[in-house]
PALODREN-359106 format. One record per residue (C-alpha): residue in three letters; x, y, z. Coordinates in steps of 0.02 Angstrom, whole numbers, plus 50000, padded with zeros to 5 digits. Layout:
% residues N
ALAXYZ
...
% end
This chain:
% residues 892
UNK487304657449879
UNK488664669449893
UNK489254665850072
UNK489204646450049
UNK490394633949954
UNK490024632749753
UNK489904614649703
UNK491524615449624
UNK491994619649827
UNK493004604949892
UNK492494597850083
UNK493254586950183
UNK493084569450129
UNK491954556650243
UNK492514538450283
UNK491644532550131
UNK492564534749968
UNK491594528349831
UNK491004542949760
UNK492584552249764
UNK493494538749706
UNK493324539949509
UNK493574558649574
UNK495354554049611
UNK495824545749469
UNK495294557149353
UNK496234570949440
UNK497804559549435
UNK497754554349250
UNK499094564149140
UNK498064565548976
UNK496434572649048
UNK497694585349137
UNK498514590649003
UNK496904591948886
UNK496354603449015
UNK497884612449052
UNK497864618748859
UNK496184626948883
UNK496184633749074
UNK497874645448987
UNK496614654448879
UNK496094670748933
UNK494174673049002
UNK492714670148842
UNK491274681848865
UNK490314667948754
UNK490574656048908
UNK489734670049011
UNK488424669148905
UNK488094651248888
UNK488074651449072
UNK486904663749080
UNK485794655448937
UNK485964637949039
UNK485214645949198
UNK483834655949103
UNK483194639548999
UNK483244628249148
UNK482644641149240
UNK484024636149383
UNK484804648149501
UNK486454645649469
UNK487664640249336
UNK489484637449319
UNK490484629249171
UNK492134623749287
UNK493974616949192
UNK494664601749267
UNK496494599349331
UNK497664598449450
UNK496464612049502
UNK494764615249442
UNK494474633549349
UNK492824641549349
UNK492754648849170
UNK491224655649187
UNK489814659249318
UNK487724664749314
UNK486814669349476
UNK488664672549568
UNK490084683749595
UNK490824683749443
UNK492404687649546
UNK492514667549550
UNK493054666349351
UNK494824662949347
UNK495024658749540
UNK495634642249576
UNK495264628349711
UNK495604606949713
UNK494704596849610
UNK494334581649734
UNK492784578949822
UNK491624591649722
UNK489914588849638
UNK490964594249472
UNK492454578049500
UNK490824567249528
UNK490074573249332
UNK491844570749267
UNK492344554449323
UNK490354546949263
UNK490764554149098
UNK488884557749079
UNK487474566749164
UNK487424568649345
UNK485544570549371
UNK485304575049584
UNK483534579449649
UNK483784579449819
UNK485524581849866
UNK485304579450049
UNK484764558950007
UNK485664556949843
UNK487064545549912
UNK488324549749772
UNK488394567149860
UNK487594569850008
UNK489184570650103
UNK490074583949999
UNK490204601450086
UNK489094610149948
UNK487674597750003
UNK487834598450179
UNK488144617450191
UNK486554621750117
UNK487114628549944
UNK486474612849824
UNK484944603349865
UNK484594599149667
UNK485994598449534
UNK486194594149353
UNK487854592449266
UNK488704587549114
UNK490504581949075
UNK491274594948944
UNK492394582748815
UNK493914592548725
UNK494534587648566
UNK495314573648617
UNK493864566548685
UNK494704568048858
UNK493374577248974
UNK494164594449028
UNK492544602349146
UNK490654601849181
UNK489394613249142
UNK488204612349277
UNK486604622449344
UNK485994619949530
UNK484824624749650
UNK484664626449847
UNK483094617049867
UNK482644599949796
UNK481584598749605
UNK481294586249474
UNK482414588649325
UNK481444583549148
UNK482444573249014
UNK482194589848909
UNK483064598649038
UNK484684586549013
UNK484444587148840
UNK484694605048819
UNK486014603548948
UNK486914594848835
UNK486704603248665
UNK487464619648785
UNK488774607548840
UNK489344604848667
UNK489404624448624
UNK490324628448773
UNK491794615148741
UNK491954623248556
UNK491964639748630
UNK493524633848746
UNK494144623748613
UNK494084640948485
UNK495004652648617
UNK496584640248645
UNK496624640748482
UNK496694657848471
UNK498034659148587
UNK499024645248507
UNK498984654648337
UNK499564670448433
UNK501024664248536
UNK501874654548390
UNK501594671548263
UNK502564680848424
UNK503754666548431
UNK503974668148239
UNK504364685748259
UNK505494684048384
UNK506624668548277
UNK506504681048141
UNK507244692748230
UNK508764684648315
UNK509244678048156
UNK509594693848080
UNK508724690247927
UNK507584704847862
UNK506314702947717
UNK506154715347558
UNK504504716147444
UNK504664723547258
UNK503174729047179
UNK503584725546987
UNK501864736346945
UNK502004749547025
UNK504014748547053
UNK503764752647242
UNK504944744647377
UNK504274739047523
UNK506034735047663
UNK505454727047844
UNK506504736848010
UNK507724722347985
UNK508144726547800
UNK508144747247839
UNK509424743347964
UNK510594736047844
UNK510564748247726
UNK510784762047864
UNK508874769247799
UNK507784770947961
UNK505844772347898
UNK505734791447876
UNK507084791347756
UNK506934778047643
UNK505584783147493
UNK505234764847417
UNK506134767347272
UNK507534758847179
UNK508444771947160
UNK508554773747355
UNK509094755647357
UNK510324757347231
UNK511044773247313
UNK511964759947453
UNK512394745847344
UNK514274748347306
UNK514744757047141
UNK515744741347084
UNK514144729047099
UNK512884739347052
UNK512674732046882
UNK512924715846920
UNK511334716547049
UNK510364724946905
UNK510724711546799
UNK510414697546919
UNK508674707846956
UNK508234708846774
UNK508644689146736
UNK507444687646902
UNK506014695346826
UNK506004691646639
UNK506484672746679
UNK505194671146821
UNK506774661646912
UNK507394662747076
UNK508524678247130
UNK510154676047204
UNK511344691047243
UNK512984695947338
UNK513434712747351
UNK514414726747440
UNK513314741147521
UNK514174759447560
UNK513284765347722
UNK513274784347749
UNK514534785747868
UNK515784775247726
UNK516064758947801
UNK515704744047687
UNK514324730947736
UNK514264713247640
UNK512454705547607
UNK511634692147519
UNK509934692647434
UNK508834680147407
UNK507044681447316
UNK505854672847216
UNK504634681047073
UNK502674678247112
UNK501494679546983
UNK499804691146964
UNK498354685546890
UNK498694687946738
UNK500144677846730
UNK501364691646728
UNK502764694046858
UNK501934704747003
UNK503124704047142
UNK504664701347193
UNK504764693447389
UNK506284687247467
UNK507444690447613
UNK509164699547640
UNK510614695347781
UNK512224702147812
UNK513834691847763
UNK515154702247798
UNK515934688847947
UNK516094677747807
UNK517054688347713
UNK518264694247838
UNK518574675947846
UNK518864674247670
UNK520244685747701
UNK520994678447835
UNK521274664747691
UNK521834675947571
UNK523274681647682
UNK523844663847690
UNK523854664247475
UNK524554679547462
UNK526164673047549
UNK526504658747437
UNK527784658547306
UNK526724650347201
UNK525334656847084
UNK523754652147119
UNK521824657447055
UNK520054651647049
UNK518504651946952
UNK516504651946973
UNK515474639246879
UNK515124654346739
UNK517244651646709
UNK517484670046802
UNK518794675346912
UNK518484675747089
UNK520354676847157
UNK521874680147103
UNK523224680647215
UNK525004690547186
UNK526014678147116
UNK524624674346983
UNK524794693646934
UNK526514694246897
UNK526434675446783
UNK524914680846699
UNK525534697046681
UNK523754705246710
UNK523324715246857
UNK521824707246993
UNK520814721846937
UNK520834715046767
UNK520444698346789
UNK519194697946945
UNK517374694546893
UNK517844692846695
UNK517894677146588
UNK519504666646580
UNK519134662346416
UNK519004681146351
UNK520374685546442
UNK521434673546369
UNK520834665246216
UNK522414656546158
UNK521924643746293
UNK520284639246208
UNK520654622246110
UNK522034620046194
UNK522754606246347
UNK522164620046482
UNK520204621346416
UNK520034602546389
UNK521194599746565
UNK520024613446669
UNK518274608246590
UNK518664589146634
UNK518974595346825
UNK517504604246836
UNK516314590946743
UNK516984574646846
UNK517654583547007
UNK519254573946966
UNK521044585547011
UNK521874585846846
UNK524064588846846
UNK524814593846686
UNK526244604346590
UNK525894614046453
UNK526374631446348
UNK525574644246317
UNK525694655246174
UNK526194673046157
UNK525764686646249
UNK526394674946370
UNK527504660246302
UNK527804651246432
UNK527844632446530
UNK526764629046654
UNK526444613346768
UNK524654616346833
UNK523624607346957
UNK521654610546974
UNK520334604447042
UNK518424607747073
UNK517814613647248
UNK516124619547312
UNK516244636347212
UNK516864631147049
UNK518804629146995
UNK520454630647121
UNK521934631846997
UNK523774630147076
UNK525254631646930
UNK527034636746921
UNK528304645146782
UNK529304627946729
UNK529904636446574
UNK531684635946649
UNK531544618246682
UNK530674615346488
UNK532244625646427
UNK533604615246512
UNK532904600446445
UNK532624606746249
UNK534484614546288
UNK535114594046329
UNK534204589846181
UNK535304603146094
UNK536844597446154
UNK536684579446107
UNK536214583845938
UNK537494596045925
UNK538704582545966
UNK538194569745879
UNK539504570445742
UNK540684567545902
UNK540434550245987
UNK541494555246145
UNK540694572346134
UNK538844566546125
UNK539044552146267
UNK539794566646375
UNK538184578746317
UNK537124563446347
UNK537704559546522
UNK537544577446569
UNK535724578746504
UNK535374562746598
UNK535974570246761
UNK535254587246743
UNK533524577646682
UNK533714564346885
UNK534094581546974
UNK532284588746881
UNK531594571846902
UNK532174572647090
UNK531784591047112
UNK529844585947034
UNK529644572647167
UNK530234580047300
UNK529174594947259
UNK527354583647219
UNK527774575547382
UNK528094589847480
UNK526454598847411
UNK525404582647419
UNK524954586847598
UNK524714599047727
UNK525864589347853
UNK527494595347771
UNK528464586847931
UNK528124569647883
UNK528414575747724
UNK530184581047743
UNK530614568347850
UNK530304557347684
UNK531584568047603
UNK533284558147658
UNK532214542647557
UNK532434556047401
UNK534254559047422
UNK534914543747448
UNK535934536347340
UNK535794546547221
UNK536764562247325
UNK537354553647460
UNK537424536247538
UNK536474539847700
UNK535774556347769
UNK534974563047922
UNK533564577647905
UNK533624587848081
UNK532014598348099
UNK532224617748202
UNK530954621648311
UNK530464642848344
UNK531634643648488
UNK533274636348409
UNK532994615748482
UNK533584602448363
UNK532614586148316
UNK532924570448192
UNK531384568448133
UNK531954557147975
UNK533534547347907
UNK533904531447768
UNK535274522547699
UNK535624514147560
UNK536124499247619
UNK534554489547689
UNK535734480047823
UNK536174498047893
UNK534634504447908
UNK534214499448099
UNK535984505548152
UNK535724523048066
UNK534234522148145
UNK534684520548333
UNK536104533848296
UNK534554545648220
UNK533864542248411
UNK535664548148513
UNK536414558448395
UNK535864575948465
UNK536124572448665
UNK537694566048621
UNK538234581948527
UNK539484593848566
UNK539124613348557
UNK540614614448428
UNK540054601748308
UNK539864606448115
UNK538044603148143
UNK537844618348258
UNK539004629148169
UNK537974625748009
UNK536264631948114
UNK537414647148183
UNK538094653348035
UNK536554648547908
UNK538014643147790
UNK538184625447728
UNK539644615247805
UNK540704602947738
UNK541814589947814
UNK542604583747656
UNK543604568947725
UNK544004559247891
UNK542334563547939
UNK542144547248064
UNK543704552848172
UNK543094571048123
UNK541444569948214
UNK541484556548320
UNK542764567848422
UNK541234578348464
UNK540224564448491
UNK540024553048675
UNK539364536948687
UNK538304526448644
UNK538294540348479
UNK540344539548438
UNK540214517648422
UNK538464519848326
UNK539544530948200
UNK541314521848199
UNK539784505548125
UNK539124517048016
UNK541134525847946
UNK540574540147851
UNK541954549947749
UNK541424564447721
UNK539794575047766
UNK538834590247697
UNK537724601647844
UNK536594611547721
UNK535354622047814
UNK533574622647770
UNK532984641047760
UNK531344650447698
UNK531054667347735
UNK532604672047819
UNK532584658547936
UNK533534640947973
UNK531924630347979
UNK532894613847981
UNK534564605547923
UNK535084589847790
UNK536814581347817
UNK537434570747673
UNK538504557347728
UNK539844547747609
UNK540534531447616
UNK542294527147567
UNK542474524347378
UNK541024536647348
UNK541464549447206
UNK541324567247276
UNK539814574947233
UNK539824587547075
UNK539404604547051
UNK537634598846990
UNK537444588647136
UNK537654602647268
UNK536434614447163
UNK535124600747171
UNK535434597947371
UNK535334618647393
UNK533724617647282
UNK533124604347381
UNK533454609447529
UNK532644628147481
UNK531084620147432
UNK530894609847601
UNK531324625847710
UNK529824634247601
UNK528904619047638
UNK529154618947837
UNK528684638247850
UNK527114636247756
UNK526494624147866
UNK527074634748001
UNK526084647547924
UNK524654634647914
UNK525044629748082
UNK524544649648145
UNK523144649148021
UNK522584632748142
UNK522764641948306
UNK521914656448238
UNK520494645848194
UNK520414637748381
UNK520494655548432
UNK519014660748356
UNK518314644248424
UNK518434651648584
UNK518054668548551
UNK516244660848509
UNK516104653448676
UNK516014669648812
UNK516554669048989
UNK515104661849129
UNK514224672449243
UNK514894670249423
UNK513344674749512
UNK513804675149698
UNK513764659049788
UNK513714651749640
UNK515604646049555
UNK515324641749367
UNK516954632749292
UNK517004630349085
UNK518474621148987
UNK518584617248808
UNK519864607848731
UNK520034604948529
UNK520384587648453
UNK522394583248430
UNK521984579348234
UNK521864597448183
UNK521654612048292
UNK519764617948173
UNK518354627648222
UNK516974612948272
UNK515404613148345
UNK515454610648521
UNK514784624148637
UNK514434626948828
UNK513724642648908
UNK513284651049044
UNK511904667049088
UNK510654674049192
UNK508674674949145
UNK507934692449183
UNK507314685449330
UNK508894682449384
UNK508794662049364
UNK510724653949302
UNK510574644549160
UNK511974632249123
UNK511974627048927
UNK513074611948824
UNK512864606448684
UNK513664600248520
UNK513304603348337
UNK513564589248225
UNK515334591248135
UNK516984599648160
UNK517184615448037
UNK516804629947992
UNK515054627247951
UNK514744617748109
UNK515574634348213
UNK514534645348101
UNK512904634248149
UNK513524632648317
UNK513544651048337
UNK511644651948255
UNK511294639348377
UNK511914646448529
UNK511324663648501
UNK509644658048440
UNK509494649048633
UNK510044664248727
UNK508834675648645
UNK507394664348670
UNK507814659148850
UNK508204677448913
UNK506764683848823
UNK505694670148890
UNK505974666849030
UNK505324650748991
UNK506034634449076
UNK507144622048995
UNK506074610448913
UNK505084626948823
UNK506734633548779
UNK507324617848692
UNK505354618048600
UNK505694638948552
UNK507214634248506
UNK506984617948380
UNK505384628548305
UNK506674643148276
UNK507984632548197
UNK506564624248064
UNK505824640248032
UNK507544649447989
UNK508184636847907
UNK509574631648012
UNK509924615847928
UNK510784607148061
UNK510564592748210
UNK511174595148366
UNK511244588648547
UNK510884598948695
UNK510474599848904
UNK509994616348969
UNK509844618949155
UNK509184633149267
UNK509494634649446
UNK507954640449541
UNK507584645349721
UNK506064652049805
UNK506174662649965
UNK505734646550092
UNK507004635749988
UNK508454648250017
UNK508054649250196
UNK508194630250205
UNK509774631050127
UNK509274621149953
UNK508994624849771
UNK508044616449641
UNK509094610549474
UNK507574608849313
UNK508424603849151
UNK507894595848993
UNK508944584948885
UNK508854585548691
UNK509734570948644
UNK511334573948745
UNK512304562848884
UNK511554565549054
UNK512304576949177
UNK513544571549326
UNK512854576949493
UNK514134576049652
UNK513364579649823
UNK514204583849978
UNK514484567850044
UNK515464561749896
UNK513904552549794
UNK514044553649617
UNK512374551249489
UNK512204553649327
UNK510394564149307
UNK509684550849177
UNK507864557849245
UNK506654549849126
UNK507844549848995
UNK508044563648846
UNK506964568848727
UNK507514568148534
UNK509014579248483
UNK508674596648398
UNK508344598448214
UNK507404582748174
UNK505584585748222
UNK504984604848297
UNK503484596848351
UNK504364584548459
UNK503694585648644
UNK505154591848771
UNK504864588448954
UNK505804597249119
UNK506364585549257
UNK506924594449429
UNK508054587849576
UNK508394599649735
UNK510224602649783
UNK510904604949937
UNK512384619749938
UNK513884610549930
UNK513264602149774
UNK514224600849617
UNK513314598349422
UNK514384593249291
UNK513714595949111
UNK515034589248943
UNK514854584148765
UNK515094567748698
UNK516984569048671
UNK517344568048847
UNK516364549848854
UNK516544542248677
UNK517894531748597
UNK518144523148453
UNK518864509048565
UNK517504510648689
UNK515764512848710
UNK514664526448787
UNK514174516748945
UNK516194512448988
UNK516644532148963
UNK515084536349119
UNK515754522449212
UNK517594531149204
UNK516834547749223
UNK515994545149362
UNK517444536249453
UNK518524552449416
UNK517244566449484
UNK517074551649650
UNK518984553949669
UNK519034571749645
UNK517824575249763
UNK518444584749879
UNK519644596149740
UNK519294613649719
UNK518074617749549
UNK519544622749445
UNK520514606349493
UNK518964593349473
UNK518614599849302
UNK520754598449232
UNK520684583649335
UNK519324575949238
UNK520014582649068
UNK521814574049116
UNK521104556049187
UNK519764556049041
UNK520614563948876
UNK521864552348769
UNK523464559548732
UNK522604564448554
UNK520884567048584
UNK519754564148430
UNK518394574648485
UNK518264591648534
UNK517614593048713
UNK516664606848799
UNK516214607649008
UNK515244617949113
UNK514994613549302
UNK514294624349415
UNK514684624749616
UNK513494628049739
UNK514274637749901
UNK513474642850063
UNK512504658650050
UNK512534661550228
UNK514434661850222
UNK515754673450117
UNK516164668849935
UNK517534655649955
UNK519304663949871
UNK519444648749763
UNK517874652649686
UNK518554668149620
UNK517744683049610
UNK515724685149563
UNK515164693449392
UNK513684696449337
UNK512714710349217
UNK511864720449251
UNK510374711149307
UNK508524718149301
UNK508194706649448
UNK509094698949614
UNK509914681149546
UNK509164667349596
UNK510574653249673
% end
């Protein structure tokens, strides 16, 4: 029996099909296939061997074989053979074993050689069967997955006993395949686990509250800079790291842990040995014993010291404002304080940071500040109010707070001066009362000085009310007029010395459009020499107290000179706008004949005005850096593609107009150890810093798996979503990940194969050589990450011919609010057709500048990949190649 064919043995089929037939179907239908798929991975069962051997023995047969159905059939175990043929492989049509299957009951064969059903079949005719019995082996599914089958060379009469106990083996042997995919199953997602675990960074502590041992995993030991022969269990060992400063705060968050039975939650500085400072956060929960009692202490520790350095990024911002500004946890205790607050309080950081607000000050308990700051953080409503506070302090403050995520934000400034002016007009009116001339003068005066801090209050709210202090100043000529001048022009200063009109009003309604179009000609029209200029070179205000039509229209041309001989100012007043020894912007004050000069008062309120705009403009041109420092670190997330030769990889990314934030789009680009490029985009739902933060978890959690892996896309996508539930990453996202593959007769033939899967995410844009453009729709995509781990993920596969161009984007490039998804392909496609034959670098700008709006709303992301000759030189346009250091040849 060992030189002929096995049953399982395909021959070559005769004319007559009808016993291979069912054969063929079975072999063709998806769910038997991937029933038996699942069990032909796991590794070899001696109990198979066994039940084999027990099959031949009771049936007293010469031969037995239990054989796995597929695309191939399996032999999974063999009695009275080599047992060389377990694991070997061979086609599944036209064997005795197809023929069991497809019945999906007992094939009972006497004498082969005039059994119709099989006489043809090469097992027959070659000698090897002349009696057979088989079953169909039925998975869990109830999908049959193999036969167990016992034959003979010569023909015999099989009893129904013999089929019976056939059978009964039939049904141990399934459970015995069923029991070691399971075993494998349990094993691969534990490793899987491990890995996730891993990635994350997340290490896991366990406190034994008995015997007061510690028990740290690698991950933990590495944060605390222990290694294993170091670190004695003890909490004295763990307390040796934590910083001196938070030491009793930890021990105190510990000991509320276990007497409360309550979930601990800790943030703390460790000291490493060589002195550098490490941020972490704890998290743990108390578990019971038997008795009742807290036993242990489980939870798991990560490092947050990138958030941190972030915080301080912030803080830099604080630090530079002028105005004071602190906030609170949900326990009322100081978290920040910036430099401003130290001097008005009059209390270092030191003192206040991490105690109580109302110990530290108690003279505010009863008063408008505790009622004002507990309303805030009870409703969430931002509360604005003025108020004094007693000695040691005794002083005005106008205060503005409001609840965020962390507890209280409190922004307030020193009005006492302004309190003191006003009780000092109260003084003078009463002080003149006796005098009716007297007091009307006193009253007047307090009425002027109380518009100018009426003015100087709105033009400060509305200047803080938003982070776009532009429009805000440009609102500022709408402040001014009439009360200090009868029409006015606010010219903004850009970082290289340029001037711009960004606002202007009048009083008169009917003037409005003409000091308008002026606004619009003004600066072309403007002589070098005008006061205008002179005011921005000098930093000095200039005034042109009279004759100022004739005055400036001779350094005006047309159409600007007859705009201003309509308009027939006076007199006008250049102040400049400065902040931080800089001219930021200017305000010119224009007078109409008959208008009184403006007073002493009047030109301290424009200088105070005009300070706070300048202060104004260069904070938001402070928040303007803060912007493009957070779109830096967008891109510093998102590394540089592997150029893997004959292979050009192109990425873009552009940020939405509205703000220049951190968001969660993401592309990427890397080889597989076995050298196979992987092309990765995808897109985190929102656009902040959480969404960058997850994006970051995201795209580091997918490079891990897929390099360590090697797994293709689809399994990727799978390790990926599983990793994402198990740590927690509570986020949705779209991606497509693609790896280009090629064997060694594919790159003689000059192709590659393309296998992606797509996780909710628009569909690639393919352009081949010959101009054709298709959008890779495949089957369609699978559901997006973070919704369901357990959803199924599938691979499709195209081969590309070099010359070939893949195109992968996020959903900003496609989606508008003014049109919908299927429009935006329809354009994109008809952008990559006409930039065909464009260099990479120019098809993917020209894509960005045909598809983007002026202000995008969306951030966008692209990766497309180039496929060039690899019998030829690297083309120069393609730049040069880069790869690491790769444990294996790439794969193009």
């Amino acid at each position: 029996m060992d030189a002929a064919p096995e049953p399982g043995h395909p021959g070559e089929r005769p004319d007559s099909q009808d016993a291979a037939a069912p054969g063929g179907q079975l072999v063709g239908a998806a769910a038997p296939l991937r029933a038996a798929a699942r069990l032909v991975q796991a590794p070899a069962d001696p109990a198979l061997q066994r039940l084999a051997g027990l099959a031949a023995r009771l049936l007293s047969a010469s031969s037995a074989q239990v054989w796995l159905l597929g695309g191939v059939q399996t032999p999974g175990a063999v009695a009275g053979q080599d047992l060389a043929l377990v694991g070997s492989t061979g086609p599944s049509a036209d064997s005795l074993c197809t023929v069991t299957a497809t019945g999906g009951g007992p094939l009972v064969v006497e004498d082969a050689t005039a059994d119709e059903r099989v006489a043809f079949l090469p097992p027959v005719t070659s000698g090897a069967v002349g009696a057979y019995l088989g079953v169909p082996l039925f998975g869990q599914d109830g999908h049959v997955v193999g036969t167990l089958c016992v034959f003979d060379p010569v023909p015999r009469t099989w009893r129904s006993s013999d089929v019976d106990a056939l059978c009964e083996l039939a049904v141990a042997a399934a459970a015995e395949l069923e029991l070691s995919a399971l075993s494998l199953q349990y094993e691969s997602e534990r490793l899987r686990r491990q890995l996730a675990v891993a990635a994350g960074g997340v290490g896991s502590f366990d406190w034994n509250l008995s015997t007061d041992v510690l028990e740290w995993d690698e991950q933990v030991l590495q944060l605390f800079g222990y290694t294993a022969g170091d670190f004695d269990g003890t909490m004295a060992a763990f307390e040796r790291r934590v910083h001196p400063d938070d030491v009793q705060r930890v021990r105190r968050s510990l000991a509320d842990a276990v007497s409360s039975g309550a979930t601990f939650e800790a943030e703390y500085r460790l000291v490493l040995p060589e002195g550098t400072t490490r941020w972490v956060k704890a998290r743990g929960r108390v578990l019971p014993g038997a008795d009742g009692r807290p036993a242990h202490l489980l939870g798991a520790v990560y490092d947050t010291t990138r958030e941190h350095d972030e915080d301080l990024r912030v803080a830099r911002v604080l630090e530079s404002m002028s105005s004071a500004f602190f906030s609170l946890d949900r326990d009322w205790r100081f978290t920040y304080v910036n430099a401003e607050a130290e001097r008005v309080l009059q209390r270092s950081r030191e003192q206040m940071l991490g105690q109580d607000v109302w110990e530290l000050f108690p003279d505010a308990i009863g008063a408008e500040f505790e009622a004002q700051y507990r309303h805030a953080m009870a409703t969430g409503e931002q509360v604005n109010f003025e108020a004094h506070y007693p000695q040691p302090l005794d002083r005005w403050y106008e205060v503005r707070a409001w609840r965020d995520p962390d507890g209280l934000s409190v922004y307030f400034l020193d009005v006492t001066a302004r309190r003191t002016a006003q009780e000092q007009a109260e003084a003078e009116r009463a002080a003149t009362r006796d005098a009716l001339r007297t007091a009307e003068q006193a009253q007047q005066a307090a009425e002027r000085t109380a518009e100018r801090l009426a003015l100087l209050a709105q033009v400060s709210a509305d200047l803080t009310a938003t982070f776009d202090a532009e429009e805000a100043v440009a609102r500022l000529a709408q402040h001014l007029v009439p009360a200090l001048g009868d029409w006015c022009i606010v010219t903004l200063v850009d970082e290289h010395g340029n001037l711009r009109d960004i606002g202007s009003w009048h009083a008169v309604e009917a003037m409005r459009p003409v000091l308008e179009r002026y606004r619009r000609v003004r600066l072309p029209c403007l002589s070098a020499k005008a006061p205008l200029h002179r005011a921005l070179r000098e930093n000095q205000p200039v005034l042109v107290a009279c004759d100022a039509t004739e005055r400036l229209g001779a350094m005006l041309t047309d159409p600007a000179r007859q705009l201003l001989q309509h308009l027939a100012p006076q007199a006008a007043h250049m102040l400049p706008l400065r902040a931080r020894g800089r001219t930021v912007g200017l305000v010119t004050l224009f007078r109409s004949p008959g208008t009184p000069a403006p007073t002493s008062e009047d030109l301290l309120t424009v200088s105070e005005v005009a300070d706070r705009a300048g202060l104004a403009l260069d904070n938001a041109r402070l928040y303007g850096q803060q912007q493009h420092m957070a779109e830096g670190l967008q891109r510093a997330l998102l590394s540089a593609p592997v150029q893997p030769d004959h292979l050009q990889v192109v990425v873009r990314y552009r940020p939405a107009a509205a703000a220049a934030q951190v968001g969660g789009d993401w592309y990427d680009s890397f080889l597989q150890a076995d050298g196979a490029t992987v092309l990765v985009i995808g897109d985190v739902m929102g656009h902040d810093v959480t969404a960058a933060a997850a994006m970051s978890q995201v795209r580091s959690l997918l490079r891990g798996i897929a390099y360590y892996s090697g797994e293709a896309p689809a399994a990727v996508l799978a390790g990926l979503d599983a990793a994402m539930a198990g740590l927690a990453v509570s986020t949705s996202a779209t991606a497509v990940v693609a790896r280009l593959e090629q064997s060694a007769d594919e790159r003689a033939r000059g192709v590659t194969r393309l296998r992606w899967s797509n996780a909710g995410h628009p569909p690639p844009m393919l352009l081949t050589p010959d101009g054709t453009v298709t959008a890779l729709t495949g089957l369609g995509h699978d559901l997006l990450l973070g919704i369901d781990p357990h959803s199924p993920r599938s691979d499709e596969q195209i081969t590309l011919d070099r010359g070939s161009t893949v195109l992968l984007y996020t959903d900003g490039l496609v989606e508008r609010r003014d049109q919908d998804h299927d429009q935006g392909l329809l354009q994109l496609r008809q952008a990559v057709s006409e930039l065909a034959g464009e260099s990479l670098d120019q098809l993917c700008d020209g894509v960005l500048a045909r598809l983007l709006p002026e202000r995008a709303e969306d951030d966008v992301a692209l990766v497309a990949v180039r496929l060039h000759p690899q019998d030829l030189p690297r083309p120069p346009d393609a730049g040069p190649g880069w790869t690491p250091s790769p444990t294996a040849a790439p794969l193009q």
